[in-house]
Every structure is written in C-alpha cells, then in structure tokens.
N, C-alpha and C positions, 0 to 999 in steps of 0.2 A: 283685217278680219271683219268679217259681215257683224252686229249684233247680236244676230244668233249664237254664233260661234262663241262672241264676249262673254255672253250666259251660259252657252254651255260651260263654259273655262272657268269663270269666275262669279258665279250665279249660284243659289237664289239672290233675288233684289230685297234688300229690306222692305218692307211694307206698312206705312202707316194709313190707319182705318180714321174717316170723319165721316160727319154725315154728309158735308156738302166742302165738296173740291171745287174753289175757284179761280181757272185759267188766265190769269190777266191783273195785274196792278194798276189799272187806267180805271177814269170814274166809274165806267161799267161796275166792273168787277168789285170796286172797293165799297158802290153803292148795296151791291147782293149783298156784301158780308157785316156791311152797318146794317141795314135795313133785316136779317137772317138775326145778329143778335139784338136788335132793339125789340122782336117781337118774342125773344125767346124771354128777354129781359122782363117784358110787358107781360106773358101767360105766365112766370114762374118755370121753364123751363129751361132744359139744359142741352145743350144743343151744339155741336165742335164744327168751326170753319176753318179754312185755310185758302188762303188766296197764293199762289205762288207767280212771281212777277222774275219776267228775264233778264230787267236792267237791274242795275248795280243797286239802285234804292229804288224806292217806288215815284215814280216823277222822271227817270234819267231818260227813259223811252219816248217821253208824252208829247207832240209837238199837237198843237192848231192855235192858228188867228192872234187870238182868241176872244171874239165877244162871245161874254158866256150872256144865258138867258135863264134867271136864277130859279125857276119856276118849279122845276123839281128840285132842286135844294132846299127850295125853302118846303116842300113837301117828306123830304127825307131828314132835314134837321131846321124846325124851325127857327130855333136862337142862333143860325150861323154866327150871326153878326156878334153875339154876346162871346160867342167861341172864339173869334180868333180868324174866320175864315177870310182868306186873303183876297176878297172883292174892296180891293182901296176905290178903283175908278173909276163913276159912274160913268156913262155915256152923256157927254153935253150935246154935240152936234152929229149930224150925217150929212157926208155927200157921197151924191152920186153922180161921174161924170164920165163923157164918152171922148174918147180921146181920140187926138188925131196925130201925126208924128209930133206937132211943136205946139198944138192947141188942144185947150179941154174946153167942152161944152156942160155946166151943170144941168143939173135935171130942176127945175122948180121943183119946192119944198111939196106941191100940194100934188104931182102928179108923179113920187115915188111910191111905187106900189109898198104894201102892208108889209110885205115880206122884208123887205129892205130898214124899216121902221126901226129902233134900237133904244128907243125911249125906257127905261127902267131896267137895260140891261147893264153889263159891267166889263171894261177892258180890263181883260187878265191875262198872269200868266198859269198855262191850266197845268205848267209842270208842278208849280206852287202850291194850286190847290188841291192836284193830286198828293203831294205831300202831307198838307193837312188833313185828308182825306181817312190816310193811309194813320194816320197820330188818331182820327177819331173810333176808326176801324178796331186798333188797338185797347185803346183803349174801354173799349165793350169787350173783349175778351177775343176777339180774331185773330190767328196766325195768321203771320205772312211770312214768307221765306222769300226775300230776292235774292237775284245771282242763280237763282233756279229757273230753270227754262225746261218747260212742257212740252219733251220729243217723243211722245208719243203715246197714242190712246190706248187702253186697254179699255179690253170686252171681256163677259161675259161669257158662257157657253153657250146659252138663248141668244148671243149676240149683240145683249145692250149693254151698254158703256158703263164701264167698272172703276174708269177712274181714268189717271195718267202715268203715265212715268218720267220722271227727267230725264238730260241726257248726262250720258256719261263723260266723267272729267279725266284727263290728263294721257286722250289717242294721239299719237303722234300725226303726221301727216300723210304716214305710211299706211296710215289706220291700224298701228298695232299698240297696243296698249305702253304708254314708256313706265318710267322707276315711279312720276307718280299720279298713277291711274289710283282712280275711284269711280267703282258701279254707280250708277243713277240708282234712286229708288221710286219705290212703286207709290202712291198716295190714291189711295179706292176713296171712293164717297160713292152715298147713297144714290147722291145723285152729284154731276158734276157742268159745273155753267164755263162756256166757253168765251173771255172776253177778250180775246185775241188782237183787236183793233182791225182793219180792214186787211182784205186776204192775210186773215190770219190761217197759218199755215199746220192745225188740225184740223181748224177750220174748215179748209178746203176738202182732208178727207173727209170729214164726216158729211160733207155736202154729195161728195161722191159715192159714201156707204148706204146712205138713207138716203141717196133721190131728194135731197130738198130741196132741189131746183127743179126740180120737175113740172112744166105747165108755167114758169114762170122768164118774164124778159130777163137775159144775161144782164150780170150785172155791170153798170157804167163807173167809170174810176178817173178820178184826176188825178193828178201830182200836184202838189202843195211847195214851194220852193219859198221857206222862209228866210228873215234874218233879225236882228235884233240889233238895234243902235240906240246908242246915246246922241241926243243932238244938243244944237245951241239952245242955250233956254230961252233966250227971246223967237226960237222958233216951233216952241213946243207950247203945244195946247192941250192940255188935259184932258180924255173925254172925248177928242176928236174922232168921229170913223170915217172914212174917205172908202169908197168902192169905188172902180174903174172898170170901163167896157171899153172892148175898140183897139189901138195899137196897142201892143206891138203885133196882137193876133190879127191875124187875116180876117175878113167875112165871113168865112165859114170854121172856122177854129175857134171850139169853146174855149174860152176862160177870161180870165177877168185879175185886176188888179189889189189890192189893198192894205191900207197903210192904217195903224190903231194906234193913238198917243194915252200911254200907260202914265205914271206918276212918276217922278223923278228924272227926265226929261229923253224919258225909254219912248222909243218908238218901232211897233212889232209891223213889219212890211214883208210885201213878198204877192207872188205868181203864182194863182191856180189854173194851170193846161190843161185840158181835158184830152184822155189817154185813146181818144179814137182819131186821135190826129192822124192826117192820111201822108203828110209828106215826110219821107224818113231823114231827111236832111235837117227836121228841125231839132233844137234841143231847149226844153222846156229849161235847164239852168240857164242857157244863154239870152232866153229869151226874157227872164227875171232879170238880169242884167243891163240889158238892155231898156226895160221898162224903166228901172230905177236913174236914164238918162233923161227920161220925158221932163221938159224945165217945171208940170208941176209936181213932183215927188223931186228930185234932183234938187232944188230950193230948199227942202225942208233939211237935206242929208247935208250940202257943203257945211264944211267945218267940223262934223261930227264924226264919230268915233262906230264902227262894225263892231258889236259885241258876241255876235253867234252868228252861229249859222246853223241849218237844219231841212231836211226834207222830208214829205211823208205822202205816202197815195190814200188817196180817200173815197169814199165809197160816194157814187151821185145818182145809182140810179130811182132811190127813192121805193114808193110803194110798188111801184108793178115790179121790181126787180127783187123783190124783201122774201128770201127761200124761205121755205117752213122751218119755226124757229124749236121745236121739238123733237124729239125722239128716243127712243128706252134710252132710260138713264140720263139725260140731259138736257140742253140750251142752249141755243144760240144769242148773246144781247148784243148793244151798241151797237159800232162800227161793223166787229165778226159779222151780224147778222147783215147790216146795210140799213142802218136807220137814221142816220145820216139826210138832215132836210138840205138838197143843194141849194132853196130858194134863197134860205134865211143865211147859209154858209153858217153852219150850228150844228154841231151831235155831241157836245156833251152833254145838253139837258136831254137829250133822247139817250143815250149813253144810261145817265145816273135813272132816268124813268124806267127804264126796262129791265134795267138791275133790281130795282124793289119790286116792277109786278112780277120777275123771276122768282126774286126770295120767297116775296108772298104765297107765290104756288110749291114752292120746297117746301118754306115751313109746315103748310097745311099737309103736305103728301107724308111729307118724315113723322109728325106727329101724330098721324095717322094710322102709323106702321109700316106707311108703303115703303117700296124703295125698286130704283131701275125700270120704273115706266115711264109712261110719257105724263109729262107736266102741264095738261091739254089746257088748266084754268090759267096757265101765262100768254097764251095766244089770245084766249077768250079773253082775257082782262083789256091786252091789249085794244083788241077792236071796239071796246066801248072807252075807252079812253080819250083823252085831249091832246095826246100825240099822236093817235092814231088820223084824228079830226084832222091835223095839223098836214100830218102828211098826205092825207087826202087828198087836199085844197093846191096841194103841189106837186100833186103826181106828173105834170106833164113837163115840168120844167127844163129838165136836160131834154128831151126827145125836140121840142121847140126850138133851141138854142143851137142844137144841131143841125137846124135848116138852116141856120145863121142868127147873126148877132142881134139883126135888125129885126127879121122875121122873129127871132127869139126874146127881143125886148119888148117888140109890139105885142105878142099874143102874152106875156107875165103881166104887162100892164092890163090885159084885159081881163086875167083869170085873177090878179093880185089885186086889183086896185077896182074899176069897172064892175066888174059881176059884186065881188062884198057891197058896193054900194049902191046894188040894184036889189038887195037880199039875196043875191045866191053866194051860198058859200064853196062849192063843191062844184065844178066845172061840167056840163055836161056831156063832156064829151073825154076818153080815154087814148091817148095815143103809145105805139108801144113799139122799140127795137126787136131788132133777131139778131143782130152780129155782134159779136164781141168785141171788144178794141182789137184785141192783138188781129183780129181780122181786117183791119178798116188801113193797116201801110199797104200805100201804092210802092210798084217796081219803082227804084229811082232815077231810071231810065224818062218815067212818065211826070216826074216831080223839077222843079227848079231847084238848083242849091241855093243855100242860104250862107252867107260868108257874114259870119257874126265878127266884129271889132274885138283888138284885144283892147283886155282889162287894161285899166289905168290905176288902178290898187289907193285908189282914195273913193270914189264911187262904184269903179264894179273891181270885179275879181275875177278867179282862177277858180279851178273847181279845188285843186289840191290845197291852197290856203284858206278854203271856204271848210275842207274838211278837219283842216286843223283848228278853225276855231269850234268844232262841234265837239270835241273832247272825245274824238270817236279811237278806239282801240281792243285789238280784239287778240286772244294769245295767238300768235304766228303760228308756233308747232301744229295745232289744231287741223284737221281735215277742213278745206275750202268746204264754207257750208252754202256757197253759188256752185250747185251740181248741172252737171250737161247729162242729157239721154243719149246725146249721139255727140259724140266729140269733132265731127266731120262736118256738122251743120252749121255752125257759125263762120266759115270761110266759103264752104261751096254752095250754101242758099243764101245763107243773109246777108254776108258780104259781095257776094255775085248778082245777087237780085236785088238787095235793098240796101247797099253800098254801107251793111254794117251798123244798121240802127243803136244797137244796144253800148257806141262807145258816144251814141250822143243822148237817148231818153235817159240813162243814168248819171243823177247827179251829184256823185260821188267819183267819178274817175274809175270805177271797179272795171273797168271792162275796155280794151285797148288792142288795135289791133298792129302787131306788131312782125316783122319782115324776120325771117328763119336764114341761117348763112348760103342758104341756098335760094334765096330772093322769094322765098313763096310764103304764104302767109298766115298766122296764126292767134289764134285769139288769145289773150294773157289775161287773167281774174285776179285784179287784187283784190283779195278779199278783205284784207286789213283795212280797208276805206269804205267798205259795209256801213250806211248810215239805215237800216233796215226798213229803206223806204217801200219795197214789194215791186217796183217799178216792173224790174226786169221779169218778174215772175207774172205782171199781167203781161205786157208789150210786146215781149218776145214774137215773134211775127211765126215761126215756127215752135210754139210754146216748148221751146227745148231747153230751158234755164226751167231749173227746180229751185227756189228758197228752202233751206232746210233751218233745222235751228242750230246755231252756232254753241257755244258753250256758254251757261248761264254767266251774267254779269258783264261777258263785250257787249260791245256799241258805241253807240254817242251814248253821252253824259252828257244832255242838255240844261245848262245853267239857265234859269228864268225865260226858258222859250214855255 
C-alpha cells in the first residue's frame, strides 16, 4: 500500500502544534532547541520545542573524529565545564605526516598551516556530548522524542512548510500494514529547522522544492570510516592528534588519515575518502584497513582491543557548495546545510553555531507573530559571523586537493599558513567544481583493480564483524528503506559498466551481488546492515539507489564513537 492509500484507510494522523519543529538530535538541532529556550527563558516567554531524533537515544546516530573546537559551546553555554560537559581531553600534541607505503615524513611544527593547529581544542567523544547536550536541552523545557524519524514534510497550501510527519510503524515487507501497525503523526511548527546531518534525506527534497542549489557548486562528500580501540597504556598518549596524507591514497585521490588519543587509553582512528573517487574497484573500508597496517598507526594498535566500529559521509564542499539555507517555513543548519569546514576536519562547532543563529531568527520571527516565512535574519547573521570568516579562509580546499595531494598541500599551505602571515586572510582568488561525485566513476574497463588483503581479525577486519561491533539492527519485517528506481540498473549499467561499485563504496556489506539458478545476476540489499552512512545515496553512478527513512530507533547504536 502506497501512503496515501495508509491515510486513506487508517487516517487522520494525529497532529501535535509547537512553535518550532526540530529535525535532528545531533549538536545542530540540540544547539536550536537549548539556545530557542534559553532566550525564551531570558524575555520571560513561553515558547514549545520539539526536537525529534531517529536513533534509539539521542547520541546512537552521532559518528565524527572528533576533535571538537569548543568556540560555540562556550558561546551557547558558558559554564560547560561547571555542568558536566564531557570535554575530559585537551589536545597536547599534533602531527601531521605524509606517508609512504612503510615510511612517514613529519611536517615541522612551524610550517603546519593554521587550519591543522588544535591548541585549545578537545578529543571527544561527540556521541557523549550529544548526550549531554540532549540532558541540557531537557532540562530548559525541550521535547525530544527519539525512535521517531522524520519521513516526511508537510506543506502548506501557499506551499511553505508546515511541519513534518513521522513514519509509520509496524508495514510489513509486503508494504501492507501487519497486527501491529501504527499511523505516524503529524508535528506542524511555526517554523521547522532541519538538522538532518549530511544528505539528510528531506533535506534533499526541500533542496529540490525550493531551488536551494541553485547558482551554487554541487555539493562534495567524503566517507568517514571510523573505529574505536582500547590500546596498550604504555602506548597511549593523551591529547595526542596525528593527521596523515599520502598512502594508502593514490596522488590524485582525496583523503587522509587520522588517529585521536582520548582518556582512558581509547584511541578514535579511521579513513576519510573523498566520494569523487574515479576508480570503481576502490573500497574506501578496505582502504581503512589497510591504512591501519602502515607500521606508524599499526605500532600504536598491536596488543589492543577494536571497541566500535562506524561510518558516516560528510559534507566537504565548504562555502561555494553551502545551498541557500532558508525558505517559507524553515532551515537548513550544520551538516543538512554543508557547513562542515574540510580544512580544519570540524562541523560540530559550525553545527552547534548555526543552530543558535537559527533559533535567534525563530525566536524573534515567532515572537513577532510571524510564522511560515522565511527566516531571512539567519542567513544575514550568518555572513557577519566568525564561521562565516572561517569558511571563507577555506573555501578552496577540497577543489585544490582534487588536482592532487601534492598540488593540494602546496597551495593550503599557501592559503593556510603563507597569505595569514603576510596579512591576508581571505584568498584572492575562488576556485569552483561542476560535477557531482556520483559523476566522476570511470568504466572499469578504463580502471586497474585493486586486490585488497584479507583481514587478519587482530588488526584489520571484515565488513560484517565490523558491523557487528556498531550495534547496528534494524526490524527485518520492515519495507527495505535502500529503494531502487529501476530494478534493472544495478546488473545491466553498473555491473556491466562499472563492475558493480556499490558492493565495494558501502561499508556495511548492504549491497552484494549475487548469481540467480540460472547463472545470471542479481543485486541483493541487506538492509539489516544499514549503518546510515548515505554513501550509496550520493555514489551510485546511476543515482538509482534512494535512502528513505527506515523506522524510527534502527541503526547503529554507537557506543562512545
């Protein structure tokens, strides 16, 4: 049964009225709804939020790095530290080094550009702080509802956005409602902020409703392939950040390495690939794996213990890529929008910033009287802002890094380190993409393959024991929320032409291609191994895999990622 049909049958939806509907349990969103009631706290008003988040608690979704940069925390809650907020780690050292298969070259200390710098920042874990995040939320009077996931937007009759709805619980696989279904309900706000995290997926339509990409460069995306281990304690240093350039990537393949030594002798590692990779033979998990043999990261891990595992795509293309973040009735922040600095590898402080200049324009709109136009003073706030500054200063970073590693290192060293210390702060000169990733796989006819090593289950792994340690589960019965537009295109284009990308960019195992009794061949979706990293929904070479939302509360449950 179509949706429609659902509501006809079993419809109306209940409907609960706020003033401000928030999409997203990540610092984004949590930041609107502290910063929404701390001003309503401050005028004497009365003012109803609601944050609705998809994982199981607020935190089980959260994955990055994470060196946080406490700059807007400390602007959204000045006593963190009196509260409880879980930044135990300062940052003591940085390296940065370029690596070759069996040797690393450091960078001298004085000729790491600005961006790279980490002095007063903090190794965390941001699922943690979202958690606290989520306790300070609360405690100002903010609903949150997780396990509720936001499938879909409602409008207006004028057309601007009325709210959302969740999706409905207990469709079989058949798509027919079993013994126990329950309708989603509707949740209208005045206005409604969308903190979805990168191609979040109303996101996207409302990017496609309202033109917000319009006149601006598509946007660039990495994969993030984390993991989390306990090591030796005589080989953990507190504080520690290590960034890598170099192998296991080629010259011309973005991404980079790095390893964060948390407290307690945790250390957060892992592979960021950038998604415009041209050979389809590569797999950004394999290539995590591999990295983690280079003898200097490989050293620190013998003896220790793999605690998690996790993946997640992230936004890189910076300012030239940032859609308009407005429209009747709502918002785009954080990640959703693409604020995400790839210099500094940092978007929760742009995250938690963009959530209060959001609120900031709610509050004033709602208290107003308005409601369901555009929130024009949150874009404005924006561009006079110190993250606006920020992303400025790094607008060319991914387009650079794209001509290669080298070419990409030289010219950040000249816009990061060189020009600030000639007084320019702001690059004079803009460079800017036209092609999307999923455009950029060559035929694999025109690619070399790649024959990655099996795992040896002390250093690397398997994708399916890696997904077992992310706590990842989702109800089986459920309609596969990996939708195809054409059932016929993952065997006769992308297996025929690009020998089947999609069972190596994803690094959860979802996607397999597997021989029919009749020797011919067929794409299989586990979708139960869904770690909702968006991979397949950018990469797809024939953009024929849709990410839909799954039923509130599957996924990974990421423990201290």
């Amino acid at each position: 049964m179509t949706n429609q049909e659902i509501l006809a049958q079993f419809g109306p939806r209940e409907a609960m009225e706020y003033d401000v509907v928030v999409v997203g349990g990540g610092p984004g969103g949590l930041a609107t709804a502290i910063r929404l009631k701390q001003l309503a706290a401050e005028k004497g008003t009365e003012l109803s939020v609601v944050v609705l988040e998809k994982g199981s608690e607020p935190g089980a979704h959260i994955l990055s790095g994470a060196v946080m940069d406490p700059k807007a925390l400390t602007e959204l809650i000045p006593n963190w530290k009196e509260l409880g907020a879980p930044l135990n780690q300062a940052v003591t050292t940085d390296e940065v080094l370029f690596l070759s298969e069996t040797g690393a070259t450091k960078t001298p200390g004085f000729l790491v550009p600005e961006c790279f710098h980490n002095e007063g920042n903090y190794v965390i874990s941001l699922g943690n702080v979202v958690r606290w995040l989520a306790q300070q939320a609360e405690n100002l009077g903010a609903e949150i509802f997780p396990g509720f996931a936001a499938a879909e937007v409602l409008y207006n009759d004028d057309g601007s956005v009325k709210g959302v709805a969740t999706g409905n619980l207990g469709v079989g696989k058949d798509g027919q409602p079993s013994d126990h279904f329950q309708l989603g309900m509707e949740l209208h706000g005045k206005y409604t902020i969308f903190a979805e995290g990168a191609r979040g997926h109303l996101g996207r339509q409302l990017m496609a409703q309202f033109k917000l990409n319009d006149g601006k460069d598509p946007q660039a995306y990495a994969l993030g392939v984390k993991e989390l281990w306990e090591i030796a304690p005589d080989k953990h240093k507190p504080g520690l950040v290590v960034h890598t350039a170099g192998w296991p990537m080629d010259s011309k393949t973005y991404g980079g390495g790095f390893m964060y030594h948390l407290e307690d002798n945790k250390v957060t590692l892992g592979l960021v690939v950038g998604l415009d990779y041209t050979n389809p033979y590569l797999s950004p998990f394999e290539e995590m794996q591999r990295w983690k043999t280079h003898p200097r990261i490989k050293a620190y891990l013998e003896g220790g213990k793999r605690i998690s595992y996790g993946a997640r795509a992230i936004t890189a293309g910076g300012l030239v890529s940032l859609p308009k973040t407005v429209f009747p009735g709502g918002a785009l922040i954080g990640c959703e929008a693409g604020y995400l600095n790839a210099a500094r590898i940092k978007g929760s402080h742009a995250a938690i910033k963009t959530g209060m200049l959001a609120a900031e324009a709610a509050y004033e709109a709602v208290t107003a009287g308005r409601q369901h136009d555009e929130l024009s003073a949150y874009p404005e706030a924006f561009a006079k802002s110190w993250l606006h500054a920020e992303l400025n200063q790094s607008r060319n970073f991914k387009q650079w890094f794209k001509k290669g590693v080298y070419l990409g290192s030289f010219m950040t060293g000249i816009e990061q380190w060189l020009l600030p210390k000639l007084g320019i702060r702001n690059p004079p000169w803009t460079l800017h993409r036209r092609a999307a990733d999923h455009a950029m796989l060559k035929p694999a006819a025109e690619c070399p393959q790649i024959v990655y090593p099996k795992p040896d289950n002390e250093i690397t792994f398997d994708r399916l024991s890696s997904v077992f340690v992310s706590n990842t589960n989702h109800e089986e019965q459920q309609p596969a929320h990996l939708t195809l537009k054409d059932a016929s295109v993952p065997v006769n284009i992308n297996l025929a032409t690009y020998a089947g990308p999609e069972s190596r960019y994803c690094p959860a195992g979802v996607y397999e291609f597997v021989k029919n009794p009749d020797n011919s061949d067929r794409l299989q979706i586990n979708a139960q191994n869904c770690v909702h990293c968006k991979t397949c929904d950018i990469k797809d070479p024939t953009q024929n895999i849709v990410w839909v939302t799954p039923e509130g509360g599957g996924g990974p449950n990421y423990s201290g990622m």
